[in-house]
Every structure is written in structure tokens, then in C-alpha cells.
N, C-alpha and C positions, 0 to 999 in steps of 0.2 A: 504494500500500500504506500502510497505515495502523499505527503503532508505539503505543505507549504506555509511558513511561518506568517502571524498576523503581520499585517499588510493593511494598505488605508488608499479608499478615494477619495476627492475634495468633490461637493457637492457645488449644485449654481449658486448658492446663498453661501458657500463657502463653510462648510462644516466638513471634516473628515469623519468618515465611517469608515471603520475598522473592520474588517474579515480575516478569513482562512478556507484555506480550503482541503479537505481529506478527501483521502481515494483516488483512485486508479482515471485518468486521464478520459479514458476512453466507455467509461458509465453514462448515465445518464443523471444529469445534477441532480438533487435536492437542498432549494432552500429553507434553512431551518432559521423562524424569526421567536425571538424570546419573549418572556413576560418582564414587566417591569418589576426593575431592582434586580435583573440578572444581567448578566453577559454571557457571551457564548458557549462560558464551559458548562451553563444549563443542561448543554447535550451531551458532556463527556461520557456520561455511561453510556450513553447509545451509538456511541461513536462507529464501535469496530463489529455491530451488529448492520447497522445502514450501511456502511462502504461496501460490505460483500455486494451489496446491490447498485449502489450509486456512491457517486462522486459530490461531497457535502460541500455547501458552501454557507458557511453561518457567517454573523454577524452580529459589532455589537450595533445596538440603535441610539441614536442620537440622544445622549446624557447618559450614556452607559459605559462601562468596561473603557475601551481604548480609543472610546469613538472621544469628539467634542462635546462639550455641555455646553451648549446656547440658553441663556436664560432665560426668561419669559416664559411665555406658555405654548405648546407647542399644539400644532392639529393631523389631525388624521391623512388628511390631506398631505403634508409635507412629510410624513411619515411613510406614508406611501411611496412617493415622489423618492425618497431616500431611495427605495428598495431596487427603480425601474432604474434612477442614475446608477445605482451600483451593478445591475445586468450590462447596461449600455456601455459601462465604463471595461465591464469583463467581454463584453461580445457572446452574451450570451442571448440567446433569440426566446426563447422556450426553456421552464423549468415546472417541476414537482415542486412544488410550497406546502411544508408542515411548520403552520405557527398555534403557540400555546399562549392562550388569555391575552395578555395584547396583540402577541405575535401571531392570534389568530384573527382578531379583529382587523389588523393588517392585510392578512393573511383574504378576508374577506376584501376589504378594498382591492385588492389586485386581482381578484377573481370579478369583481364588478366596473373596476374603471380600465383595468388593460388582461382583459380576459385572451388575451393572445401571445399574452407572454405566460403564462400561464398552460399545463397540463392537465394533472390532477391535482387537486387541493386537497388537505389535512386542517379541518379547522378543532382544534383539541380546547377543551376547558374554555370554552369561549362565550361571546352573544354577541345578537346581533343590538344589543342595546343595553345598557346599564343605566339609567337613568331612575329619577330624575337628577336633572343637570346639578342643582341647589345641593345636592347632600354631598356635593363633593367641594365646594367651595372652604367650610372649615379648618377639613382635613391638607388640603393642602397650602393657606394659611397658614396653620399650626407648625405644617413641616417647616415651610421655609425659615419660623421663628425659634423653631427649637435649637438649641445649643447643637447638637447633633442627629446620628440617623440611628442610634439605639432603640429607641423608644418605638419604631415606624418598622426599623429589621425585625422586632420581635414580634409585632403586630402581624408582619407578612408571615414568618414563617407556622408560627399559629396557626395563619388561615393559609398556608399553603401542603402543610403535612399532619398526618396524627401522629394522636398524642404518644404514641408508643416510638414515632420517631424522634419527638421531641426529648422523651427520658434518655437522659444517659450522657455518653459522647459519639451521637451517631456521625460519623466520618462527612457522612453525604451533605447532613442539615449543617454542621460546620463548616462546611464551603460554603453554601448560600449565604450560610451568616457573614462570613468573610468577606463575601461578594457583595453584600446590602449595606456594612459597614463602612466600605472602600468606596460607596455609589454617592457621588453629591446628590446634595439635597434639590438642587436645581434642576436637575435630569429628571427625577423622580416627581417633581411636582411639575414639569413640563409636560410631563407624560400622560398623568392621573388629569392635566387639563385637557390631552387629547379624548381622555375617555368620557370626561364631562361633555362634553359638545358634540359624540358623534352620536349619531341613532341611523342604523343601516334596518332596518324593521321594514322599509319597503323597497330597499336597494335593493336587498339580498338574494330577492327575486328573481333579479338580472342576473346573477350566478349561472351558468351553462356549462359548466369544466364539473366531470366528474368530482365528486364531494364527498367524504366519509367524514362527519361530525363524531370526536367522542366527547362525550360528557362522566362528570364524575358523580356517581350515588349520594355520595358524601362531600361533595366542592360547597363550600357557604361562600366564594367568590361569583362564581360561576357556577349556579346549580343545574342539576339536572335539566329543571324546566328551563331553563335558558338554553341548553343544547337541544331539548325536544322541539324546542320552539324554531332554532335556529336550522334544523333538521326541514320542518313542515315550509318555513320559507323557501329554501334553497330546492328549484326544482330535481327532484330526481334523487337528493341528499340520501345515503346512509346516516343512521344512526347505532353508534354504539353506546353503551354503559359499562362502567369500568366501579368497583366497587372500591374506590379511591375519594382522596379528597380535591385539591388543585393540582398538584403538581403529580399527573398522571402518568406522565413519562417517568420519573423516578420510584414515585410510590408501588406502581403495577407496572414494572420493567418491562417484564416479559409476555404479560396479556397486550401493553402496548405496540409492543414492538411486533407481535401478533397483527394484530389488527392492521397497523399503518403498513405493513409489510405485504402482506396479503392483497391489501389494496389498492399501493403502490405497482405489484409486479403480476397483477392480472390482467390478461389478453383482453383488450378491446375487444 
């Protein structure tokens, strides 16, 4: 298998996004897009399971990992727009997109505004709406005013794993923590503003690219009914259930890795 060290494009507003990319040359890509408060080693356990099949190209997103932190409030829109500058900037025409919780909402914009660069889609732990807009104004307030990101890393990892991974020194939740710790607060409330302001609830309609939706039994981010939902939207959508919380890739490894595999490498 073949790696290539992170590496960065400059965007038209002048932001650098940071990537990598793993596997064999001659695959077929997969872009994998994160949730916020990670960077890309979100995937690391899934890493050397995917490349048997395809050729990864992740990515940190704008206020993340090694990308730029722009400050202000960020949108869905420009979030987007990151993802097609960074095919255009690789020459890549056509890819498989699996993004989780934002990186699925993402994930959806690009299945709705450049459904041709696009394959087949992975929307994991996602919706197509999070609202209302106002319950998120506070929270990201609060962050910007806090002394640090302590108080906001523990909140996340609470609502992104159970409690059984929480007890102890589980290896896995230790790097997230590391990861949420290391995340300015700016990127992070940039982000949580993209999620205030979009609502894809009639967009998502327009979706045409094969679709496998999972949702998690137990996600209080992203629940169930929001992936049901997000399922009944999108024409033609799969739906699966994973008896997890958010962080479905990690939590249900191998049922994951199942599913997005399965329906990644079936014959049209």
C-alpha cells in the first residue's frame, strides 16, 4: 500500500486544506469527510480495511487538524466548495464520498449541488436538518468565551461514544480527546455555525447517486429518526441501523465496515 504524507491546497478565499492520501494508485478513491472536533485520523482504524478496496483521500476541514482556522462563522456552502476545490486541485473527476455527522451533511451537499462528481454516497450519523437554528447560538457563544476547549471535548465525547468506552483508558477515546483538545475554538464554532443555518429537508430530494444512510440506535447527536428521515428523503436511499451511538465507525468497526463495504463494491 502506498501512503503519501499530509499535504495542503490553498482555497479561492485563501484557506489551506490539508489531506493525505492511502492506497494503491490504481483503486478507485474514496473521500472520507469528518465530524467536527476531529481531523482525519477519525479514520485511522478503518484505514487498512478500505484501501484493500480503494484509494483514501481524507481530509482535515476548515478549523481542523492541519487545515486553516478562519474565524467567523462558517457555511455549508463554503464547506462544500472546500471539498470540489480540493478534487479540482487533485484532478480528480468522480469519487465515492463517506462523511460522518458533518462530514455527512457535507457529504449530502455534494450529492445535491455537484452530483457528478460524485459516485456513490455514505451519509453515516447524519440529517438532513438539525434545527432549530436559535438552540445553537449559546453554545457556540459560550465556546468562543471559554478559557479553553475542555469543557466542549468532554461534552462531545459523551455524546459521541458509550459509557463503557468512556470508563477506563480506552486508547481510541484518548485520541479524540487529544484531537478536540489540540482543535481551536474558532474552527469549532465556525463549524457548529454551518450546522445552525443549513436545512437540506427539501434539497435532499435532488440526491440521484446511489445512497446507503447508517444511523445509530443509540446516537442522541444524530438519532435514529434523523437517519430514517434522511433515508425517506433521498430517492432510492438505503437505510441501515447500527446498534451504536455517534461515532459509528469506531464504536461498530466491523458491522460498519460491513455495510459501507458491501455497498461501496456492488455491481451496478
Amino acid at each position: 500500500m502506498t501512503s503519501q504524507a499530509r499535504t495542503d491546497i490553498t482555497t479561492g478565499d485563501g484557506v489551506r486544506i490539508a489531506y493525505r492520501f492511502d492506497g494503491d494508485e490504481d483503486k478507485p478513491v474514496l473521500l472520507l469527510s469528518n465530524s467536527i472536533g476531529t481531523d482525519l485520523h477519525m479514520w485511522d482504524g478503518q484505514v487498512s480495511a478500505l484501501t484493500k478496496h480503494f484509494r483514501l483521500l481524507r481530509y482535515d476541514a476548515r478549523g481542523h487538524g492541519a487545515s486553516d482556522v478562519p474565524s467567523g462563522p462558517y457555511s455549508l456552502d463554503r464547506l462544500g466548495r472546500d471539498v470540489v476545490e480540493l478534487l479540482d486541485a487533485l484532478g480528480l473527476q468522480r469519487v465515492h464520498v463517506l462523511g460522518l455527522s458533518l462530514g455527512g451533511i457535507v457529504a449530502q451537499w455534494l450529492g445535491i449541488h455537484v452530483p457528478e462528481r460524485v459516485d456513490r454516497l455514505v451519509l453515516s450519523n447524519t440529517a438532513a436538518y438539525l434545527g432549530p437554528a436559535n438552540q445553537w447560538d449559546r453554545p457556540i457563544a459560550e465556546l468562543l468565551e471559554a478559557p479553553d476547549m475542555q469543557g466542549t471535548a468532554e461534552m462531545f465525547l459523551h455524546n459521541w461514544f458509550p459509557a463503557r468506552m468512556l470508563q477506563g483508558d480506552d486508547k481510541v477515546v484518548e485520541g479524540f480527546r487529544r484531537t478536540l483538545l489540540a482543535t481551536r475554538r474558532e474552527g469549532v464554532a465556525g463549524s457548529w455555525a454551518a450546522v445552525r443555518d443549513y436545512d437540506l429537508r427539501r434539497t435532499a430530494t435532488l440526491i440521484h447517486n446511489p445512497t446507503l444512510v447508517i444511523a445509530g440506535e443509540h446516537d442522541t447527536v444524530t438519532s435514529a429518526d434523523h437517519g430514517k428521515e434522511l433515508a425517506a428523503a433521498v430517492p432510492g436511499a438505503r437505510l441501515i441501523l447500527l446498534p451504536t451511538v455517534h461515532m459509528a465507525n469506531v464504536e461498530g468497526q466491523e458491522q460498519f465496515l460491513g455495510a459501507v463495504l458491501a455497498f461501496l463494491t456492488e455491481q451496478s
